[in-house]
C-alpha angles and dihedrals in degrees: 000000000000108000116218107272094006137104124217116242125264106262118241105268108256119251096184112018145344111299124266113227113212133149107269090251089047083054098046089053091053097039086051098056094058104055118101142179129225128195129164092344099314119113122201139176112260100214107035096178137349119233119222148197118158136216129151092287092072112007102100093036122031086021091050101048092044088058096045087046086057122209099290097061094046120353118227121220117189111223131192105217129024092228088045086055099050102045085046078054083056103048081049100046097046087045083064100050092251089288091106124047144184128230117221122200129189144151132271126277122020087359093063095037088052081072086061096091095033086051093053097048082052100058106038091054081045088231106152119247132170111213121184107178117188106247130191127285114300092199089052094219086165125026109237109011121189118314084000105149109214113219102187090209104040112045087182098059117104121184080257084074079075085070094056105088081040100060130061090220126028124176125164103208108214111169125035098255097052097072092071091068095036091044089050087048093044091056089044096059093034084063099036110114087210109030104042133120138096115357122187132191102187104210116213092220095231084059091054095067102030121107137237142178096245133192117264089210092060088067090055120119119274129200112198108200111218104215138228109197124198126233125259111258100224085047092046089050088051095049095043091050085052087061104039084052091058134106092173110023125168136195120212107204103205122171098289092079091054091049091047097045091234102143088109103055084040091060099045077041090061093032093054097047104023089235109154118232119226116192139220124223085264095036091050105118094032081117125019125255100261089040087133083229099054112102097180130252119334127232158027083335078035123113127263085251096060098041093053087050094050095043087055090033116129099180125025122186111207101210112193092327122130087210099239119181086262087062104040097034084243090307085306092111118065098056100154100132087220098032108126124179139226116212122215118181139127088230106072085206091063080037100066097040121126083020093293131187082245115228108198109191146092114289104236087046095051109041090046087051087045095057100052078056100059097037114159085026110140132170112243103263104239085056089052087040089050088050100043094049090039084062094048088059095056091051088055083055095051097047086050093057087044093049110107106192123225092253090055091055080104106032128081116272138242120251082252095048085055080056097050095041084051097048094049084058110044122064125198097300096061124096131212112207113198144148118155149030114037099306087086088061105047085051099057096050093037119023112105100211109216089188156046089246105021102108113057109176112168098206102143094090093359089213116202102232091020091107106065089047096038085057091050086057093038085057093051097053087050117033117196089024120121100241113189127196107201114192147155131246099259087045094051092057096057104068113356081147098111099056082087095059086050098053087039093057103038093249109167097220121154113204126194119206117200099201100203091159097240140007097318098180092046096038081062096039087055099049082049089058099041095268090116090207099297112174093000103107121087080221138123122267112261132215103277079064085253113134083253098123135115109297119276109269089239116153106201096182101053078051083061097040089047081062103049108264117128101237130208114199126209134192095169151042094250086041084057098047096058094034087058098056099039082057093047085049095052129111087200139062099282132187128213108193129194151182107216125203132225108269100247118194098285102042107036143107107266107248135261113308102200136017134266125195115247104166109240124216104271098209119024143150098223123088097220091059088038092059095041095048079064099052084043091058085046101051093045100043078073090063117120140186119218114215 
């Protein structure tokens, strides 16, 4: 394309060959489809697959040059909302260790500002997606186009700078040639461990679909080696005298085990030396549920048997965490007066956090380093003996909130009685997919992980809708494999979209709906601040003009069915049993939907072990803010900063 007035740039000189010309669009796809990661020895394609939904930001470039490219060379995937593809880029992308990613296009305007949400879960869970939003004319031959947003003193800013302080790369590509080094920068940090996330190339939409005499060497493959470094030897003598100096140590498992594959190396870690794991919400599974060293998630959604070890803890080692107030109870939980951390992370920001001997390195490499340092290293035995029986107790406690007993058969279940029904179905090849409500929080306490990768909790960013696109992605990273999305009512309202794309594209999912009639983990959370529930129930409004009113006449099943899912209904906890294995059984998208009860004091979650802190209203008139602003005080005057 020649623009009036305008000549074309002079094309790279060729090194290897004559160049190819091809639109700018028509050159990123390729580009695209001949990038790959290696790591120990597996090589695997970078971008699997690119999401779409068109508009007239991207149609005719980025469409055009996807259809022209044909789906060997990049396979297309239709989406239904811009936030839903991105966070099904995300489920596919963790399923592959962070070695294999999806694209996601859209146009320009809402279209591209819809990525914002899904762009932030993505980075700060540090999953790598390539997001290349339409923007407005480069060449401005009308001023404002379409969806242009006008900034009287910028005439440079589009609405995709909204995606800047989200991604971990931005670059607007504005003229033909300068895709080659944005595109090189885009796949570095893409498959960098430390820095990945969300990267965006925002595309004028006049520059999609312009020409240019490209470099055949720019459509070369490409290997991207993702790298395991070691760790540093002075770090790796001071963690190992830590160690050796311990009498309680812990080890807190956090993500980065999972996106290392470390699991392995953690478990001959905790066999070797007797130190118990304790897991984060995105550690949980590193080792499986009956590994004689795992004492369960950690926290203020941990088990009783996690928390007492942390609060008498002196010596914690932060595997691959990034110590959020989850974690840490919001810096309540570690109150040993003596307790010091390692920290082992491949980020020496997450490194260096609570004061840490920092330990920069890759997880596998250096446990595995950190254990020939400490060789002959053993906890004390009644340490490992309180621990073990400790552990023993909280199963009992979790068979207790499982149990149904004969005389519920037909009545609704607890949320805890759905997790034990479900546990008692799926083996080790199954995969729960959750991230907000209270689900989060009874699996954590509760779920017994029979896998490596069993247990996918999105609680980074716990996005409300992430749960039914992120199992279409799942199921795309592991074909064959049962895949469940398990979500509330509020969180299935945000975003059943996608149910569409499932059904569309013949993905197996079973999802479970828990119908509570409201927002059932912020509606307790708010009785536990003084909120009393205001603005929590899916009800009517009374009389007083309060949402306290009969429940809102929503069928949430017949929704699902609409949109092309087979649905099995249940009113009951026999109903569920046998609702639950026809969908495991299914070849289709299948829904499980329930009414749940409310947990009464023989079938419920235990509570929270340990405190978060939600800021209370510090002068009210109403007693119930009044009484919690004292516990508040309470709770907080036990922070501490470690220095």
């Amino acid at each position: 394309m020649v623009r009036p007035g305008h000549r074309p740039p002079a094309a790279l000189p060729p090194h290897g060959g004559p160049p190819v010309r091809l639109t700018v669009a028509q050159a990123l796809v390729r580009f695209l489809a001949r990038q790959y990661t290696e790591r120990d020895g597996q090589r695997r394609r970078l971008v699997a697959a690119t999401w779409g939904i068109f508009g007239h930001g991207n149609v005719a470039g980025i469409g055009q040059a996807l259809l022209e490219a044909g789906g060997q060379e990049m396979p297309f995937l239709q989406g239904r909302n811009e936030q839903a593809m991105v966070h099904a880029a995300v489920g596919y992308a963790r399923q592959c260790g962070r070695l294999s990613a999806h694209a996601v296009t859209t146009s320009i305007g809402p279209g591209a500002t819809n990525l914002v949400t899904g762009a932030a879960l993505a980075t700060v869970n540090r999953i790598p997606v390539l997001l290349l939003p339409g923007d407005t004319f480069a060449t401005r031959p009308a001023d404002p186009v379409l969806q242009q947003l006008e900034v009287p003193y910028a005439g440079d800013v589009s609405v995709n700078d909204a995606l800047r302080p989200v991604s971990r790369y931005f670059d607007r590509i504005t003229r033909p040639e300068a895709l080659i080094p944005a595109a090189l920068q885009a796949v570095r940090v893409l498959t960098d461990p430390v820095q990945t996330g969300a990267v965006t190339l925002a595309l004028p939409q006049d520059v999609q679909a312009e020409a240019y005499d490209w470099p055949e060497e720019f459509f070369a493959e490409r290997v991207w080696g993702v790298r395991r470094p070691r760790p540093d030897r002075r770090e790796l003598a001071e963690a190992a005298e830590a160690v050796r100096g311990s009498a309680r140590p812990l080890i807190v498992a956090g993500g980065g085990i999972r996106h290392s594959g470390a699991q392995a190396a953690l478990a001959a870690f905790a066999e070797a030396t007797g130190i118990p794991v304790a897991s984060t919400q995105a550690g949980k599974g590193a080792l499986r549920h009956d590994h004689p060293a795992d004492v369960g998630g950690i926290g203020h959604t941990g088990t009783a048997t996690a928390d007492g070890l942390a609060r008498e803890a002196d010596l914690v080692i932060a595997a691959g965490t990034r110590l959020t107030d989850f974690t840490t109870a919001s810096a309540t939980l570690f109150r040993n007066p003596a307790v010091r951390f390692v920290g082992l992370n491949l980020d020496p920001y997450d490194a260096h956090k609570l004061a840490a001997r920092p330990l920069v390195a890759d997880a596998a490499e250096a446990l595995g380093e950190l254990l020939d340092a400490v060789a002959g290293y053993r906890v004390d035995p009644a340490y490992e003996a309180a621990y073990t029986s400790a552990k023993a107790d909280w199963e009992a406690r979790v068979d207790r909130a499982y149990a149904v007993p004969d005389e519920d058969e037909d009545a609704p279940p607890t949320q805890a009685q759905v997790l034990g029904l479900l546990d008692a179905v799926v083996d080790g090849t199954d995969i729960l997919i959750n991230a907000a409500g209270s689900l989060p929080g009874d699996l954590h306490k509760l779920w017994r992980p029979r896998s490596p990768d069993q247990y996918h909790v999105e609680y980074g960013y716990s996005c409300m809708g992430y749960e039914i696109p992120a199992a279409i992605g799942v199921a795309l990273a592991a074909p064959g494999r049962p895949v469940w999305a398990l979500v509330g009512d509020g969180t299935y309202l945000m975003n059943p979209t996608e149910i569409v794309t499932a059904v569309q594209e013949g993905v197996p999912i079973r999802l479970v709906i828990l119908d509570n009639h409201g927002y059932a983990s912020i509606g307790g959370l708010s009785g536990a601040v003084g909120g009393e529930g205001f603005g929590t129930a899916y009800r009517f409004r009374a009389a007083d003009g309060s949402y306290g009113g009969e429940p809102l006449p929503l069928d949430l099943a017949a929704n699902a069915a609409s949109l092309g899912m087979a649905v099995i209904r249940t009113r009951t906890i026999g109903d569920l049993r046998k609702a639950l294995s026809e969908a495991r059984a299914a070849d289709r998208p299948t829904c499980v939907y329930a009414q749940t009860r409310t947990p009464d004091t023989v079938s419920g979650p235990p509570p929270a072990q340990a405190w978060w802190d939600v800021p209370v209203a510090e002068t009210a008139t109403r007693a119930s803010a009044v009484e919690a602003r004292e516990e508040y005080d309470r709770q907080a005057a036990q922070r501490r900063r470690h220095l």
